[in-house]
N, C-alpha and C positions, 0 to 999 in steps of 0.2 A: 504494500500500500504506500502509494506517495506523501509526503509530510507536505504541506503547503506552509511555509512561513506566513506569520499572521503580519498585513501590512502595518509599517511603520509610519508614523505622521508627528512633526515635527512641528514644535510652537513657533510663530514668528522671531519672537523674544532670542531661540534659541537659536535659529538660522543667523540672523544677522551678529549674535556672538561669534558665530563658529568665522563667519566672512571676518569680523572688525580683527580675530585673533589672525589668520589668514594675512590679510593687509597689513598688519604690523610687521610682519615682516621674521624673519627665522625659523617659519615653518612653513612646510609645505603642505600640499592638498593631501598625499599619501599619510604624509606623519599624523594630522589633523583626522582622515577618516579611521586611523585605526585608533589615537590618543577617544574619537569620540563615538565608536563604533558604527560609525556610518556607513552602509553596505556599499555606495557606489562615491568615485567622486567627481561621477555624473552630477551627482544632488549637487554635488559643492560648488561645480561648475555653473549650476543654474542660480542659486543663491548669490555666487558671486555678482551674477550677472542683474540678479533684481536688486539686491540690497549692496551690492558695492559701491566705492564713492569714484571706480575709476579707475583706482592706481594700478590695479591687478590685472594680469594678463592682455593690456593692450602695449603697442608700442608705439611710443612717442620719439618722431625723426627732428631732429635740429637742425635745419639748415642755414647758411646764409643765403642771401638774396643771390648773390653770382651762381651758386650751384644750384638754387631751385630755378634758374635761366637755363643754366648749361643745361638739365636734365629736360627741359621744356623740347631745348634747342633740339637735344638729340633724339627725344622722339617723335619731332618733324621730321627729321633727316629720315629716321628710321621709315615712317610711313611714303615720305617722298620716294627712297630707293625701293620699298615693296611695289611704290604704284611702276616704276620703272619700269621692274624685271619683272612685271604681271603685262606690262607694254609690250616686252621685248618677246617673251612667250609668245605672247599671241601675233606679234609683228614674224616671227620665226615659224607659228604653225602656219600664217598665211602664205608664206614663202615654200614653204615644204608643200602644200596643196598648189600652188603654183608650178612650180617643178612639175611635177605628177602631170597635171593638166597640160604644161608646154609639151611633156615630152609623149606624153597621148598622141595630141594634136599633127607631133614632126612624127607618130609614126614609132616611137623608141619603146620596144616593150620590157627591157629592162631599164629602169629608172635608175638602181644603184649602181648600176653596172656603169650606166652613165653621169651620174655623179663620180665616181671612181676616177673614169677617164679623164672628164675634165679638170679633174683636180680643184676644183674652183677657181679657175683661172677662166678668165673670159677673153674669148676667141674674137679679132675683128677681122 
């Protein structure tokens, strides 16, 4: 026969202790749920998150003004060169279907064969 543990339900009173000791600082969530028999520190995580005042588990970046530019700067850059090489793909699949289609056209049923020969060098 299975035992079902009877659930546990916790005073507010009690939660926001367990967070204020938490936020002071020297203990951790594990130390905390076993010092208060607390089954998950799932709970502790969500207590934190209703009754904390912040300090806990977020992180706070300091930048200066030049590096929060630099960082702007370079994910323009970065989007700029995806729209690039999303150009240059597609400017490269229509070239490759051109190929195809010219050398239909002249008649050439091997296409690599003829890219091969030419080497890419164009012929006048």
């Amino acid at each position: 026969m299975v035992q079902i543990k009877p659930a546990v339900r916790y005073s507010e009173a009690y939660k926001m202790q367990v967070v204020r000791e938490l936020e002071s600082g020297g203990v951790n969530m594990a130390r905390l749920k076993r010092k208060y028999g607390i089954g998950s520190a799932y709970s502790i995580q969500r207590w934190v998150y209703k009754y904390g005042n912040g300090s806990h588990g977020k992180v706070i970046r300091v930048q200066e003004p030049e590096e929060r530019d630099e960082r702007e700067q370079l994910k323009r850059r970065v989007r700029g060169l995806e729209r690039s090489l999303a150009d240059a793909q597609l400017e490269l699949a229509l070239e490759r279907q051109y190929t195809v289609l010219a050398c239909r056209r002249a008649g050439i049923e091997d296409v690599e064969g003829f890219k091969k020969k030419a080497g890419g060098k164009v012929r006048i």
